[in-house]
C-alpha positions as CSV (number, residue, x, y, z in Angstrom):
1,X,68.0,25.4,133.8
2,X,64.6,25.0,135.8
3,X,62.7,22.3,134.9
4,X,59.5,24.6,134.1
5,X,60.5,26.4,130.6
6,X,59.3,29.2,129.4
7,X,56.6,29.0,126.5
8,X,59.1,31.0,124.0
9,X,55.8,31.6,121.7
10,X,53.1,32.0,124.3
11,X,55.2,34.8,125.7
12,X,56.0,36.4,122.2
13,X,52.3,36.0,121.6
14,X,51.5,37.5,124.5
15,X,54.3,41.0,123.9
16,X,53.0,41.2,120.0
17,X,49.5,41.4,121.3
18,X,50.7,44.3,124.0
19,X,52.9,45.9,121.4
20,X,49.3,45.9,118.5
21,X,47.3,47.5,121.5
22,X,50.0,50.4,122.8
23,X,47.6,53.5,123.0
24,X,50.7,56.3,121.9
25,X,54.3,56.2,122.4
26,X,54.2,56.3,126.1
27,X,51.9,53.1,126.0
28,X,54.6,51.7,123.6
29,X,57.5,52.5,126.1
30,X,55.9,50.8,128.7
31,X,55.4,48.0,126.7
32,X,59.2,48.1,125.8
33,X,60.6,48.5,129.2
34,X,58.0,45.7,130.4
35,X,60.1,43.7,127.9
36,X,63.4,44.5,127.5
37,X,64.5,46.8,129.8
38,X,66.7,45.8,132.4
39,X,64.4,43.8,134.5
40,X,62.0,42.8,131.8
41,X,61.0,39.6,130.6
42,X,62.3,38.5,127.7
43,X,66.2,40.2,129.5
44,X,65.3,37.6,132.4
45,X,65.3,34.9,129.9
46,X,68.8,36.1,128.6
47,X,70.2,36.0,131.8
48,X,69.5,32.5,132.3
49,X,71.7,31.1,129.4
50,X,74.2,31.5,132.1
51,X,73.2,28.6,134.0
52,X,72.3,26.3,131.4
53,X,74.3,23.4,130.3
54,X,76.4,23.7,126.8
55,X,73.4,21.2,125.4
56,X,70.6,23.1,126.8
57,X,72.3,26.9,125.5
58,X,72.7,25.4,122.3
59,X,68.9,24.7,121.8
60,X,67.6,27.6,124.3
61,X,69.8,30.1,123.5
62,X,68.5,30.5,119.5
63,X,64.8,30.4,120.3
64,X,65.4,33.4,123.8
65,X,68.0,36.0,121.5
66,X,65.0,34.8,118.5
67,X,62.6,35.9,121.2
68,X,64.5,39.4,121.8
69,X,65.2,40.3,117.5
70,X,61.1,39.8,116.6
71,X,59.9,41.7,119.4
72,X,62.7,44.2,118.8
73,X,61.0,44.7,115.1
74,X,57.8,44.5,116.6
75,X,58.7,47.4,118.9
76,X,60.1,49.2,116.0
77,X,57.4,48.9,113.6
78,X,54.7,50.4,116.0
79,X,57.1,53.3,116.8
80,X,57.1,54.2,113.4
81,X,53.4,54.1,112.8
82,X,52.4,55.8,115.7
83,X,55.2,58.5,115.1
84,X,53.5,59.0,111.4
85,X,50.2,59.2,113.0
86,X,51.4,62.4,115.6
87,X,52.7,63.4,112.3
88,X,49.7,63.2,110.1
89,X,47.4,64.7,112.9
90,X,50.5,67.8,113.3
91,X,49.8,68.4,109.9
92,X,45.8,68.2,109.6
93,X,46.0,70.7,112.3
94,X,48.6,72.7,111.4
95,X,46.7,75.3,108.3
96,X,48.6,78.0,106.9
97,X,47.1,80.9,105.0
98,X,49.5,80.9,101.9
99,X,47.7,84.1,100.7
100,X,49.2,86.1,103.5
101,X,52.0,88.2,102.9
102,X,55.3,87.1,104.1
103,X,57.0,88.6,107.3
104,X,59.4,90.8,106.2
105,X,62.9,89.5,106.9
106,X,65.0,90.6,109.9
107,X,68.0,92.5,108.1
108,X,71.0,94.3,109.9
109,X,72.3,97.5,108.9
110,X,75.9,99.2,108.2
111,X,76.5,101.1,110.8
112,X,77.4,105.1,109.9
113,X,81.1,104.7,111.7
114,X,81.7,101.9,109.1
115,X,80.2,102.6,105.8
116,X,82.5,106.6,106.3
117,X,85.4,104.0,107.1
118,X,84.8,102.0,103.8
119,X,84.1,105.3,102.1
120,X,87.5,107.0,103.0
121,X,89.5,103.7,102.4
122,X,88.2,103.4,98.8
123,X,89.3,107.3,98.2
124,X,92.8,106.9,99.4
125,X,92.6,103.5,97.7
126,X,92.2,105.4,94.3
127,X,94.9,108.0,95.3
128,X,97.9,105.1,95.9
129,X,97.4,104.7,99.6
130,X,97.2,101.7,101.6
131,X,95.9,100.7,104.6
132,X,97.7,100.3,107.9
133,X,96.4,99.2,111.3
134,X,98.5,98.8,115.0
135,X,97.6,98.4,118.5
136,X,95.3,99.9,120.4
137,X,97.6,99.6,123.8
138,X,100.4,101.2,123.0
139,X,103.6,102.3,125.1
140,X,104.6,105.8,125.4
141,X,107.3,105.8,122.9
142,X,105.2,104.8,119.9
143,X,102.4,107.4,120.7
144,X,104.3,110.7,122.3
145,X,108.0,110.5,122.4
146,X,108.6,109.5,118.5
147,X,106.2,111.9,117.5
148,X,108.1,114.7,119.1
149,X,105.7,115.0,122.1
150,X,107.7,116.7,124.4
151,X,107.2,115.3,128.6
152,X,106.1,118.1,129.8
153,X,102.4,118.4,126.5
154,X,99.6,118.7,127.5
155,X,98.6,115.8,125.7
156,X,100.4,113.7,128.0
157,X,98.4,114.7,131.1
158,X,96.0,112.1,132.7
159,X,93.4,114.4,132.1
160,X,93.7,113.2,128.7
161,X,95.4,109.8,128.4
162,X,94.1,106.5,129.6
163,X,97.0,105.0,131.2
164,X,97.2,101.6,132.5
165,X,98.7,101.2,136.1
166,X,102.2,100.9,137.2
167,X,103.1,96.9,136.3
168,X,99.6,96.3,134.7
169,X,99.2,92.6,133.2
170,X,98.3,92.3,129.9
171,X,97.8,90.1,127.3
172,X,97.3,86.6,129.0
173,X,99.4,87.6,132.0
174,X,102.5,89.2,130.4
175,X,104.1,92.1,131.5
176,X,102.8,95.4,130.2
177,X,106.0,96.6,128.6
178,X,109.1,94.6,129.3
179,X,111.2,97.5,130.0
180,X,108.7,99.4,131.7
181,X,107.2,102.0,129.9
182,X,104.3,103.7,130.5
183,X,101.2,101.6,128.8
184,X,98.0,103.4,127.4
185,X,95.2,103.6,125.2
186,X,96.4,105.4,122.3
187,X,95.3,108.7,121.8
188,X,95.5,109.3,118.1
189,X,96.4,106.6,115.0
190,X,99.6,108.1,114.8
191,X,101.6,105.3,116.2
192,X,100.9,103.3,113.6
193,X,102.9,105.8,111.0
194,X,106.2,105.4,113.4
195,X,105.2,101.4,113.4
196,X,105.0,102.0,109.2
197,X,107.9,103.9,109.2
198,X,110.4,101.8,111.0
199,X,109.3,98.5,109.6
200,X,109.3,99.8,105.9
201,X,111.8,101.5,103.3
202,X,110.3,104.6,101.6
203,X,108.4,105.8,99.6
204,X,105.3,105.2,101.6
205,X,101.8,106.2,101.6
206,X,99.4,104.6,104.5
207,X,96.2,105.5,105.9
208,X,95.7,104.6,109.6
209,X,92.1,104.0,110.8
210,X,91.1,103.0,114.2
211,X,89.7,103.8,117.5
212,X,91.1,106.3,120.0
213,X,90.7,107.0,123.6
214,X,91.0,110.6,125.1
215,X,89.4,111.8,129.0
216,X,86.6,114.1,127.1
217,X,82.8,113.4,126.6
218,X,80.0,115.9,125.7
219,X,77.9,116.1,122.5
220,X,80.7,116.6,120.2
221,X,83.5,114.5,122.1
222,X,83.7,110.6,123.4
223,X,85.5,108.9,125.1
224,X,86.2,106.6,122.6
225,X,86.5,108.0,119.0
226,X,87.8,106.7,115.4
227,X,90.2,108.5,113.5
228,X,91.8,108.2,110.5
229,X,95.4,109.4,109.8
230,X,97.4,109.7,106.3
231,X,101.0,109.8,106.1
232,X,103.0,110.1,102.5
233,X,107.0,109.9,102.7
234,X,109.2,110.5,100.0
235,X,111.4,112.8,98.5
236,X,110.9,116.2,97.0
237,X,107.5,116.6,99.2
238,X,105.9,119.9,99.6
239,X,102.7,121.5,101.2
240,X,101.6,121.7,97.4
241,X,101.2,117.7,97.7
242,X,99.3,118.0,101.2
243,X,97.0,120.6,99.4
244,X,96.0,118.7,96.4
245,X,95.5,115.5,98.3
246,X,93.4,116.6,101.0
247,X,91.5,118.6,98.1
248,X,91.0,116.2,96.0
249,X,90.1,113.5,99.0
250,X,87.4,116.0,100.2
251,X,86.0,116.8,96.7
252,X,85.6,112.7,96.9
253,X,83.8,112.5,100.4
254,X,81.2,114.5,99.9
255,X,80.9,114.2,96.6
256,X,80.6,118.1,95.4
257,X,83.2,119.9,93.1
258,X,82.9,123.4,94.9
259,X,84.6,122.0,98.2
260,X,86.6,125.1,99.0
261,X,89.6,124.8,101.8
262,X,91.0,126.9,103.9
263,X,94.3,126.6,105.6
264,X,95.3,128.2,109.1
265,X,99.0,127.7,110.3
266,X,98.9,126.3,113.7
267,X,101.2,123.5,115.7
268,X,101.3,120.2,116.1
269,X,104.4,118.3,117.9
270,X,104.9,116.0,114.9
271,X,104.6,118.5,111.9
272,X,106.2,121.2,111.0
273,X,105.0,123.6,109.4
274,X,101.2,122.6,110.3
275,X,97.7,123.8,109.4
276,X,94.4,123.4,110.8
277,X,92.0,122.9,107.3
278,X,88.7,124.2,107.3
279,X,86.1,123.6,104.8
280,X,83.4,126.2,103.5
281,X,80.2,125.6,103.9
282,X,76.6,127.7,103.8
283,X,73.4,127.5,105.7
284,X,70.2,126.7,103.6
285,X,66.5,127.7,104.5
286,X,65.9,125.0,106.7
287,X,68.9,125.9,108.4
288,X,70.8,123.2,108.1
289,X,74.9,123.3,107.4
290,X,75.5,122.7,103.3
291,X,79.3,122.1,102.6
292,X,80.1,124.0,99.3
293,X,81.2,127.8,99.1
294,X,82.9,129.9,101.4
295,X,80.1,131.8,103.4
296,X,81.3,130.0,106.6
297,X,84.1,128.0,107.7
298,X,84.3,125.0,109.8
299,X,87.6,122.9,111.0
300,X,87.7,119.5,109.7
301,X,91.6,118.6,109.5
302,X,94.9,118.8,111.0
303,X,98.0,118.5,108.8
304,X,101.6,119.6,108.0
305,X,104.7,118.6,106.9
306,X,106.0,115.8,109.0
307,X,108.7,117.2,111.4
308,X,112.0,116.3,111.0
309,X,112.5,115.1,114.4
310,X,109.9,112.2,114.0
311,X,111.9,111.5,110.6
312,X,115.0,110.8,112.6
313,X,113.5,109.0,115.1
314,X,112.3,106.1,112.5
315,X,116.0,105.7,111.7
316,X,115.5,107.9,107.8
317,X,117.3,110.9,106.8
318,X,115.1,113.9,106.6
319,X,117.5,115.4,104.2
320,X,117.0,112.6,101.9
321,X,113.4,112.1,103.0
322,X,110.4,114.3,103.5
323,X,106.5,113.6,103.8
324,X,103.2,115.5,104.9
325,X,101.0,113.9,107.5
326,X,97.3,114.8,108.3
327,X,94.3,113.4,110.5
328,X,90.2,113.9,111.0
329,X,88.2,112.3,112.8
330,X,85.4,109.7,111.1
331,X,82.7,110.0,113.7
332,X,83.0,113.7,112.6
333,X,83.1,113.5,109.1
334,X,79.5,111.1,109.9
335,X,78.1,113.8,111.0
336,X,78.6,116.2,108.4
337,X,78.0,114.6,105.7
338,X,75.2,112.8,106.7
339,X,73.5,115.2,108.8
340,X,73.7,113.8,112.7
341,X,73.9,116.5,115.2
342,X,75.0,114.4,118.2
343,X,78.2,112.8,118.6
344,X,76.9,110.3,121.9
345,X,74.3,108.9,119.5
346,X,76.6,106.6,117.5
347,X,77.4,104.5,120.9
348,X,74.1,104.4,122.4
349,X,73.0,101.2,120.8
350,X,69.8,102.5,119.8
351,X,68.3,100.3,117.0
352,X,65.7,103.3,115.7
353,X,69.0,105.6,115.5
354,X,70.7,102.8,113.8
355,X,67.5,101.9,111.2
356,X,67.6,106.1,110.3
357,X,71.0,106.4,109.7
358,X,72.3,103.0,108.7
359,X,73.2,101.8,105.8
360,X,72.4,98.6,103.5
361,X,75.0,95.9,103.2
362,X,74.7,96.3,99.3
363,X,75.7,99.9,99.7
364,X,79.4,99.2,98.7
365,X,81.2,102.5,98.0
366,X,82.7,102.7,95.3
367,X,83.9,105.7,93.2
368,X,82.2,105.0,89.7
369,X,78.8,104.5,91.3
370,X,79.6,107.0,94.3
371,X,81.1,106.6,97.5
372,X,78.1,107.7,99.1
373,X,75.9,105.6,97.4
């Protein structure tokens, strides 16, 4: 220790009387660093305890870390009064009109893809069905070769199907397929009734909503599509069953009792017999399509009995089991029912699209208050 000691009070004197005069908090942390920072005064004075004598730290060392706590408060107590003041003065300044209406909330909207979704699961819901769900990569057995898809279908073409690359990674560097099959964007829900049906004992009823990817874009096709599939297995099924359910699903959707179908026979891999469905509809004065009579006819449904081939290739006995199977497309059913005209308009992102057509998140479907409510 130096002979010349520090005056301990001059000096606090001398910081208090900085510290009282700060002009803001920028004066005060000058005054702070001036202090204690790493070269300031009062931390010079703590650094020479190390050179004193164990009688001289034992007298100096109380008044110097003495020294450090009251100018520490000191410090502290202007912060807070001059961060009250910026606070006071925000507030003086800061005038709000309360008569002023208040902006009207940002609110998000159902989009028309989901709120059909929700509409058709709480029909099928009603009607014993439950809802199923699978991949949307799927290998070629699932989505042609168990459904009776023959090599040589159409459907299989790449002018249709979105297949992935010989060997393509997937799924945090895994093979596509360990034993090599063919990988692809499903085209249809259908896989998931073959997943359904070789995971499950009978009876079962499932519907399968999703998205599915074909090759085909104009107004009324996308690349990318949602579709929702039914499948019922059990035994003693007939067409009479298809007929009443996808009646009495229909009468549900859009909400009218003089929904009147029409079936076509047609072919699908998977069922057999099969029928396209049409639904009547008429044209008003404004021109516009009104479902309801049987003035006109448009296709809204594939369906059949499910073939006896796909049966067997789930590992059940179509003697002792039998089931109908049908499909539509949501985005479709949108448009119909709620009146949109182009198909590319759901994807487009367009927020004034979307404010037109969307729905509010309190419009829950539900049958007793209306599915379309």
């Amino acid at each position: 220790m130096t002979e010349d000691k520090p005056d301990i009070p001059q000096l606090k004197e001398d910081l208090c009387a900085a510290i009282d005069v700060a002009a803001g908090l920028e004066g005060l942390e000058a005054v702070r660093v001036h202090a204690l920072g790493k070269n300031g005064v009062v931390t010079q004075l703590l650094k020479t305890l190390g050179g004193m004598s164990p009688e001289e730290r034992q007298t100096e060392a109380p008044k110097i870390q003495g020294l450090r706590h009251d100018i520490s408060a000191a410090l502290d107590e202007k912060r807070a009064a001059l961060e009250e003041a910026v606070l006071q003065e925000r507030l003086a300044s800061e005038v709000q009109d309360m008569s002023l209406p208040p902006p009207e909330p940002l609110m998000g909207s159902i989009h028309p893809v989901s709120q059909v979704m929700d509409e058709l699961a709480e029909i099928f819901a009603d009607l014993g069905f439950a809802v199923a769900t699978g991949p949307e990569i799927e290998d070629d057995w699932h989505n042609f070769t168990a459904l009776n898809i023959p090599e040589s279908h159409p459907a299989r073409a790449m002018h249709d199907t979105f297949y992935f690359p010989s060997g393509q990674q997937l799924h945090s560097g895994s093979p596509a397929n360990g034993d090599g099959a063919p990988m692809l964007l499903r085209t249809h829900t259908s896989p998931v009734q073959i997943r359904t049906m070789t995971s499950q004992e009978p009876p079962i009823r499932i519907i399968a909503p999703g998205r599915t990817y074909r090759s085909d874009s104009d107004a009324t096709h996308t690349p990318m599509f949602h579709q929702i599939e039914g499948l019922v297995i059990d035994r003693d099924i007939t067409m009479g069953h298809l007929k009443w359910t996808l009646e009495t699903f229909l009468k549900a959707f859009f909400e009218r009792d003089d929904v009147v179908l029409r079936f076509r026979p047609s072919y699908f891999p998977f069922t057999e017999p099969s029928a396209e469905v049409d639904v009547g509809y008429s044209i008003d004065d404004k021109g516009r399509q009104v479902i309801g009579g049987a003035d006109h006819w448009m296709e809204v449904l594939g369906s059949g009995m499910v073939n006896r081939r796909v049966i067997a290739a789930c590992d059940l006995d179509p003697d002792t089991w039998q089931g109908f199977a049908f499909g539509t497309g949501v985005d479709r059913l949108a448009m119909l029912k709620y009146g949109m005209d182009d198909l590319r308009a759901f994807f487009d992102g367009d927020l004034r699209w979307l404010r037109h057509y969307g729905f509010s998140a309190l419009d829950v479907p539900t049958l007793s208050a209306g599915v379309g409510a």
